[in-house]
KELO-935093 format. One line per 2 residues: number of its first residue (from 0); their letters; for each residue x negated, y negated, z negated of N, C-alpha, C. Coordinates in nm, 4 decimals. Layout:
% KELO-935093
NUM) a) X Y Z X Y Z X Y Z; ...
***
This chain:
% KELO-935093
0) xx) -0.4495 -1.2948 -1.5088 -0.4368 -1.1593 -1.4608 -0.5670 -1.1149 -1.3952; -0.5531 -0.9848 -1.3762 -0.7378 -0.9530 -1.3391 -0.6839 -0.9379 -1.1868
2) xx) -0.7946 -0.9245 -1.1060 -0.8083 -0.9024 -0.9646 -0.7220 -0.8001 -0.9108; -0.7147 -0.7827 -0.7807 -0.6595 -0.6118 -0.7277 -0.8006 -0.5939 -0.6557
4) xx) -0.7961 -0.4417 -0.6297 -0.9323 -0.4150 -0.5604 -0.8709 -0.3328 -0.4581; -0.9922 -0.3829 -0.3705 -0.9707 -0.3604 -0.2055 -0.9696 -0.1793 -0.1930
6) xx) -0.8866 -0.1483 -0.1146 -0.8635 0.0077 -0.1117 -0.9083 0.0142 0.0507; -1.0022 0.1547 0.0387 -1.0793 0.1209 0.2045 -1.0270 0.2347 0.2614
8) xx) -1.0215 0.1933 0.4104 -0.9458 0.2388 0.5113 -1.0016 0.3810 0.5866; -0.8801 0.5005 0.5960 -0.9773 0.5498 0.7069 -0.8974 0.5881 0.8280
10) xx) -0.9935 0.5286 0.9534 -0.9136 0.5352 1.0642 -0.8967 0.6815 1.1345; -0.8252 0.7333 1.1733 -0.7534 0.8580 1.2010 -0.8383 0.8555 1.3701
12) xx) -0.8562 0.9495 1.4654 -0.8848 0.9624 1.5653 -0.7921 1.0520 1.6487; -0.7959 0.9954 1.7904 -0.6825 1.1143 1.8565 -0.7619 1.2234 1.8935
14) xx) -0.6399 1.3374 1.8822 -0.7468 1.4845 1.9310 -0.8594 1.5228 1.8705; -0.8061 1.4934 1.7246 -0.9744 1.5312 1.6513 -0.8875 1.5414 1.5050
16) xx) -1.0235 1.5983 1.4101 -0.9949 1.5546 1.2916 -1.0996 1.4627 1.2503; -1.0457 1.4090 1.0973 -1.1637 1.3167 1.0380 -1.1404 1.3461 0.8972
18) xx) -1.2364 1.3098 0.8541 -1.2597 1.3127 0.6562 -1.2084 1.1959 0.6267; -1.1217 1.2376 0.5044 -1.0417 1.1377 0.4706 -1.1259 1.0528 0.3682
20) xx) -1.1192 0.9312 0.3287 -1.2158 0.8602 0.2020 -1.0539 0.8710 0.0898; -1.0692 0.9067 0.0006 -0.9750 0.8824 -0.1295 -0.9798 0.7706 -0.2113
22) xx) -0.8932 0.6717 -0.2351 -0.8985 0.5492 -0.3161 -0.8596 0.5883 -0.4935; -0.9169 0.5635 -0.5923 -0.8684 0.5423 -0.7376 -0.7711 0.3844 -0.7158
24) xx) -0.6557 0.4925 -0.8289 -0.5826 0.3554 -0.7954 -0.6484 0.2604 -0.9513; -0.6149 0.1491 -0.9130 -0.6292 0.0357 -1.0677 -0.5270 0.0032 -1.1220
26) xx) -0.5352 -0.0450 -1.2410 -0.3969 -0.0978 -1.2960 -0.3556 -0.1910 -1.2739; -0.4520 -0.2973 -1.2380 -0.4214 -0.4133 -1.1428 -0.3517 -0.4980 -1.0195
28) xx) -0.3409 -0.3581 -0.9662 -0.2900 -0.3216 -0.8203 -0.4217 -0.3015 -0.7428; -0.3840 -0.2739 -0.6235 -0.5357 -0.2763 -0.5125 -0.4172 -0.3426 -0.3667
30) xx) -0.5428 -0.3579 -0.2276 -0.4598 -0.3874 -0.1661 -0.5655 -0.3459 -0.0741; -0.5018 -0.3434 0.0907 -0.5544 -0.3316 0.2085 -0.5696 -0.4702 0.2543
32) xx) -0.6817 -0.4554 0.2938 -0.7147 -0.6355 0.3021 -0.6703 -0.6025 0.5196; -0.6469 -0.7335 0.5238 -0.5988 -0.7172 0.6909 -0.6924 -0.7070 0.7699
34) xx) -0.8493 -0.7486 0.7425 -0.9795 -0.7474 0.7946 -1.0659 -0.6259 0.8083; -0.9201 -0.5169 0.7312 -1.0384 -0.3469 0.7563 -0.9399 -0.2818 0.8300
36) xx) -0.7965 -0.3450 0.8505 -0.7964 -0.2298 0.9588 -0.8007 -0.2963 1.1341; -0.8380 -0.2062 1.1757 -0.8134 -0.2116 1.3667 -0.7322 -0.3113 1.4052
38) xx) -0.5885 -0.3179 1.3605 -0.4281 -0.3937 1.3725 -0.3923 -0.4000 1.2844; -0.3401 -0.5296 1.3519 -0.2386 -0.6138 1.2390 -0.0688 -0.5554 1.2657
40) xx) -0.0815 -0.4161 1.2791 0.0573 -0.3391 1.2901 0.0474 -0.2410 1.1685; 0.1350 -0.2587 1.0715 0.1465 -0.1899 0.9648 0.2320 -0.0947 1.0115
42) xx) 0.2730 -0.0982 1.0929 0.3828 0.0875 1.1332 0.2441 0.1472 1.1782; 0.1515 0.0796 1.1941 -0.0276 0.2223 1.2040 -0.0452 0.2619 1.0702
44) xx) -0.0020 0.2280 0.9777 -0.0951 0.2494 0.8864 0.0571 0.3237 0.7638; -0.0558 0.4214 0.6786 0.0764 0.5411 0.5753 -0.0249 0.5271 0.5183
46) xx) 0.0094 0.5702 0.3506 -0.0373 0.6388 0.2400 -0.0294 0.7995 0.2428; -0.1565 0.8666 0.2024 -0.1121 0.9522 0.1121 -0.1761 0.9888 0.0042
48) xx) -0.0720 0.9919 -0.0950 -0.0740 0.9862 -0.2489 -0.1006 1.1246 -0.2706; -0.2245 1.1723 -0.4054 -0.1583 1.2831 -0.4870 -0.2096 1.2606 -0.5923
50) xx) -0.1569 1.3315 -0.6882 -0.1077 1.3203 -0.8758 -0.1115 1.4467 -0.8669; -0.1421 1.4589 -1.0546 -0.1408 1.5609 -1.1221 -0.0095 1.5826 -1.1783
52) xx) -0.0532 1.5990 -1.3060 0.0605 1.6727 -1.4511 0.1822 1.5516 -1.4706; 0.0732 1.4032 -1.4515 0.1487 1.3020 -1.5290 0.2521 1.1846 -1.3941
54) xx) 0.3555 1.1694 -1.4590 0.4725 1.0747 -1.3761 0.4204 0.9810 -1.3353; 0.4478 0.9003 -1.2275 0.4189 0.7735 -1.2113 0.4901 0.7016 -1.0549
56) xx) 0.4735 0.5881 -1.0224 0.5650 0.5403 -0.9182 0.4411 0.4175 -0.8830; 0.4583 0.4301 -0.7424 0.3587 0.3215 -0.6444 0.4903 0.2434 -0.6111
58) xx) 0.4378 0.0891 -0.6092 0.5403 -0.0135 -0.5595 0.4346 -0.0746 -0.4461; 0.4903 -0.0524 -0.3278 0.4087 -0.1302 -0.2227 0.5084 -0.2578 -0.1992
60) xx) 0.4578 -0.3963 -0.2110 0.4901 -0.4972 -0.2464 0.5599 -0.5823 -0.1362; 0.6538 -0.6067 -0.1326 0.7387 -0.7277 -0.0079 0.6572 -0.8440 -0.0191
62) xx) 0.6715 -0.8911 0.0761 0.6371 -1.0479 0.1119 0.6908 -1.1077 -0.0296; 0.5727 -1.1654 -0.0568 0.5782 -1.3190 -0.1795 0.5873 -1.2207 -0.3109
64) xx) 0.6091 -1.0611 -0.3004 0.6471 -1.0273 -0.4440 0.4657 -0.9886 -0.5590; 0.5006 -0.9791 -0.6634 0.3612 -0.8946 -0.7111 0.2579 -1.0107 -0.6995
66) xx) 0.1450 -0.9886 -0.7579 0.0658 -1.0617 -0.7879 -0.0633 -1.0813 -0.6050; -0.1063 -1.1905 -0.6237 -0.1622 -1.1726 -0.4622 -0.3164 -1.1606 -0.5142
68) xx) -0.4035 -1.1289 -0.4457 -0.5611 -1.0351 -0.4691 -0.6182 -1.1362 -0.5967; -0.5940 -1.2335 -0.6257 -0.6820 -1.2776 -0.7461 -0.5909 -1.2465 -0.8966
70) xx) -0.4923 -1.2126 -0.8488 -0.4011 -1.1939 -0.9906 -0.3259 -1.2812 -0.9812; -0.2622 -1.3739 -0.9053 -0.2212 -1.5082 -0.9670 -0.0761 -1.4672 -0.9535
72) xx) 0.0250 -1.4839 -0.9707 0.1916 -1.4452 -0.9475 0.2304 -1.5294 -0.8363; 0.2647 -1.4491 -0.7511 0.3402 -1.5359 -0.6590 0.4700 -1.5465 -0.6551
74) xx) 0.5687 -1.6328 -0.5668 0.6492 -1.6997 -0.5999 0.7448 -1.5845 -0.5289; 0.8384 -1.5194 -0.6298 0.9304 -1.4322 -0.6223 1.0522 -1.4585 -0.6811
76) xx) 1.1520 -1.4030 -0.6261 1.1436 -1.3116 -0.5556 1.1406 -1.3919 -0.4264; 1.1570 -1.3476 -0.2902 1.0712 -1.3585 -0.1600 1.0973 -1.5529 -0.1235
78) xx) 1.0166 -1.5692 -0.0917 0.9752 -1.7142 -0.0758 1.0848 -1.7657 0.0398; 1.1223 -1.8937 -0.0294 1.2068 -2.0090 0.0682 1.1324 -2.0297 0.1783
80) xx) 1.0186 -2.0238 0.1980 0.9337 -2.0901 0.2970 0.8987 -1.9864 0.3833; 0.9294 -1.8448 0.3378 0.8443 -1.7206 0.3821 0.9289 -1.7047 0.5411
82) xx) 0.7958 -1.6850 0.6267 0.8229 -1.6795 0.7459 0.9356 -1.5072 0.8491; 0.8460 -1.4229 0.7739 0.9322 -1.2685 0.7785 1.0301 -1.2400 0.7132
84) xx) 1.1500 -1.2228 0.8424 1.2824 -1.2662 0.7296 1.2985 -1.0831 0.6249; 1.2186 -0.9949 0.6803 1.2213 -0.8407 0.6701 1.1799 -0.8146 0.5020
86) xx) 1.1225 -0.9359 0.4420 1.1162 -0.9660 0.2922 1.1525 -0.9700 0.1987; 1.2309 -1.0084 0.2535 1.3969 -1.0150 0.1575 1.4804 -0.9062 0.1387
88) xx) 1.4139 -0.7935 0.1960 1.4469 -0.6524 0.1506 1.4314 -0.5865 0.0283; 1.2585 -0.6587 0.0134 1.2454 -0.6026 -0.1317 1.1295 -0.5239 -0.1582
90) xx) 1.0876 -0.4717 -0.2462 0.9652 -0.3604 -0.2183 1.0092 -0.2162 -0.2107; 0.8819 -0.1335 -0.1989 0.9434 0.0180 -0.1812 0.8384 0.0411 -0.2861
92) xx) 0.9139 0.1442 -0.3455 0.8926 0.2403 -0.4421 0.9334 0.3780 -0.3956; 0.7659 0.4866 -0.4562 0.7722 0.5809 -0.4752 0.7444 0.6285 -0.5592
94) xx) 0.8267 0.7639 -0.6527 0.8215 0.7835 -0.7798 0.8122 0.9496 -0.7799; 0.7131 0.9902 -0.8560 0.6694 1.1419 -0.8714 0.7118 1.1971 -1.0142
96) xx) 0.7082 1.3160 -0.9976 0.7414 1.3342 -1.2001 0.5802 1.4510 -1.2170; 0.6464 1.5474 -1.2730 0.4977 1.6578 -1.3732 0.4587 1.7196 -1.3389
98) xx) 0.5300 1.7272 -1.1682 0.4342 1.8704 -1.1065 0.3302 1.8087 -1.0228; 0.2400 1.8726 -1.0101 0.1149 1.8293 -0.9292 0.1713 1.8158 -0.7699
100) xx) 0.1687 1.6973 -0.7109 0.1825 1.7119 -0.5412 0.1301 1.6101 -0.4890; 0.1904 1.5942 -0.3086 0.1222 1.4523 -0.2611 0.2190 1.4519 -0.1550
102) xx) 0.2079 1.3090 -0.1171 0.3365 1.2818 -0.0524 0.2500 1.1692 0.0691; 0.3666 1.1683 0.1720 0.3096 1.0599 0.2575 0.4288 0.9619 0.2572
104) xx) 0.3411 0.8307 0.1968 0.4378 0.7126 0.2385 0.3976 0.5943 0.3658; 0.5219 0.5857 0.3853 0.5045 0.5001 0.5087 0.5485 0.5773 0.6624
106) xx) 0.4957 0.5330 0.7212 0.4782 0.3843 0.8217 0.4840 0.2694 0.7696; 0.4807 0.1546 0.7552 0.5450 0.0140 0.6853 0.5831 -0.0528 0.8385
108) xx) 0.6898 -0.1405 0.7602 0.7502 -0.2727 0.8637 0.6427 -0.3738 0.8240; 0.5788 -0.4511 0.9081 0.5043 -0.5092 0.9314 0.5389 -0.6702 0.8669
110) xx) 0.7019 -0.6892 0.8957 0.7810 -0.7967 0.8539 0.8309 -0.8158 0.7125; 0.8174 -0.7182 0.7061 0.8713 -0.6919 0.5324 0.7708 -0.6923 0.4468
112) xx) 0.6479 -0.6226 0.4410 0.5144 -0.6091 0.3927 0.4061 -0.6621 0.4100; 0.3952 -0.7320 0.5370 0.2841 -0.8005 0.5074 0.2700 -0.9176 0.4164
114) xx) 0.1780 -0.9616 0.3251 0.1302 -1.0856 0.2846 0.1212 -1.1999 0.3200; 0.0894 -1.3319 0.3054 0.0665 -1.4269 0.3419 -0.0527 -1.4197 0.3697
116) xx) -0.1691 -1.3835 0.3160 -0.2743 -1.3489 0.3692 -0.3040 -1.2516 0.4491; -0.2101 -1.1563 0.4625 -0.2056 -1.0746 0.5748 -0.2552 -0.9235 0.5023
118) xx) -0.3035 -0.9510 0.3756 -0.2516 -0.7914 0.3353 -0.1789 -0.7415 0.2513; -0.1928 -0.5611 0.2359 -0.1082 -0.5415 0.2036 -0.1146 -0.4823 0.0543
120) xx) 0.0048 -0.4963 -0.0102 -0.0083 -0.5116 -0.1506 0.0265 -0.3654 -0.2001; -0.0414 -0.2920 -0.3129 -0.0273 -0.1762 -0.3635 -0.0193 -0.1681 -0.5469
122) xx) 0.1345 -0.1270 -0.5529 0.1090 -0.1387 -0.7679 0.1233 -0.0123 -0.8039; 0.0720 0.0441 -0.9176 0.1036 0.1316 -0.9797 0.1199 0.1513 -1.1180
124) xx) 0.2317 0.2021 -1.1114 0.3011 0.2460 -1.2411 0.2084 0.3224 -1.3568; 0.1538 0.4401 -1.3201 0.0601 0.5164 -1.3727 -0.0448 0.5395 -1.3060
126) xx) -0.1767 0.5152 -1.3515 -0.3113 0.5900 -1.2774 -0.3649 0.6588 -1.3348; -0.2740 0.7857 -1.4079 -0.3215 0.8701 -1.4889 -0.3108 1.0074 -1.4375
128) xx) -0.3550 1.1142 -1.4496 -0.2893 1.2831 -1.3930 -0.3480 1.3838 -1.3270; -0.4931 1.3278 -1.2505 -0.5148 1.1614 -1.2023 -0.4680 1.1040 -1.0538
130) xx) -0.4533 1.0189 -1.0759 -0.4008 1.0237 -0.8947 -0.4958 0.9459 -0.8178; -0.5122 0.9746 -0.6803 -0.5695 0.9263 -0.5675 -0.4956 0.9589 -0.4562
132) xx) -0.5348 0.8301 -0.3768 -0.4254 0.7715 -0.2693 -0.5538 0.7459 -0.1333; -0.5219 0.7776 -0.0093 -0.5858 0.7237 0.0676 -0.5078 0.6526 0.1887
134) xx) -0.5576 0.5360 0.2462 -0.4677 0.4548 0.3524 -0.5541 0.4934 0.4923; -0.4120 0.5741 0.5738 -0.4513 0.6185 0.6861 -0.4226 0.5388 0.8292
136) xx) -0.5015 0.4803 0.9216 -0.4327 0.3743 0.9898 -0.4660 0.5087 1.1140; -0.3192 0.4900 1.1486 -0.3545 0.5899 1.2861 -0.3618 0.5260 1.4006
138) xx) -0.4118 0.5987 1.5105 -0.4451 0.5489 1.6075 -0.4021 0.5041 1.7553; -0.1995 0.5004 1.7402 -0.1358 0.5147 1.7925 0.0266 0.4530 1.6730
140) xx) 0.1043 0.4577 1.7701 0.2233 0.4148 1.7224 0.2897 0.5563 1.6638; 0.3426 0.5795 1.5690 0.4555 0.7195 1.4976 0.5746 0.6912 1.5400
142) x) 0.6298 0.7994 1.6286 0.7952 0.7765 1.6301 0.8351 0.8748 1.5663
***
C-alpha cells in the first residue's frame, strides 16, 4: 500500500483571526501526525471540509482501524491489546452528495481516535470535485 501524507495544521488564535492553510486530500489517506499539533487533546482539533459537484465521504479512522502512515493494515477491527476502550466505537464518517459545500467535522474523542502512534487517521472516499480540507486545532476547549 502507498504511504498517507501528513496534512498540516493550522493553529486558531484567541481574539483574532488567522489564514487558514488548505490540505489536498490523497487517495491514500493523510493523517495529522501528533508532533504538529500544540496537544495531545483531539476535542482541540475539527476539520473543515469543502467539495465541489462530485460525492464523496471522509472516514476519520478509530483506533487500530485503516491503514497506519506507511500503508501497512492494521489489525482490525479495534485491537485486543488496544488500550482506549472509546475504539471500539468505530470510525466516523462524513458523506456529501453534488452540491458544492463545506462542513465542519469534529471535535474528536481523543479515546476513540487516536492512533497508536498518536495520530490521527484521515480516508477518503473521493478526492475529486475538488475537495480540500483543513485541520483546525483551536486554542481552547469547545463546549
Amino acid at each position: 500500500m502507498t504511504a498517507r501524507s501528513l496534512a498540516t495544521v493550522t493553529a486558531l488564535t484567541k481574539d483574532g483571526g488567522t489564514a487558514v492553510t488548505w490540505n489536498t486530500p490523497h487517495a491514500a489517506g493523510d493523517y495529522v501526525a501528533a508532533g504538529t499539533l500544540a496537544t495531545t487533546n483531539l476535542a482541540k482539533v475539527s476539520l473543515a471540509v469543502q467539495w465541489g459537484t462530485t460525492a464523496g465521504t471522509l472516514t476519520v479512522r478509530a483506533t487500530g482501524n485503516g491503514n497506519n502512515v506507511a500503508g501497512t493494515a492494521q489489525t482490525s477491527p479495534y485491537p485486543s491489546s488496544a488500550v482506549f476502550t472509546q475504539g471500539s466505537v468505530g470510525d466516523l464518517t462524513y458523506t456529501w452528495g453534488t452540491t458544492a459545500g463545506t462542513a465542519i467535522v469534529g471535535p474528536f474523542t481523543t479515546d476513540r481516535y487516536e492512533q497508536a502512534d498518536g495520530n490521527l487517521y484521515l480516508d477518503w472516499a473521493s478526492v475529486a470535485g475538488p475537495v480540500t480540507y483543513a485541520v483546525l486545532q483551536h486554542p481552547f476547549n469547545q463546549i
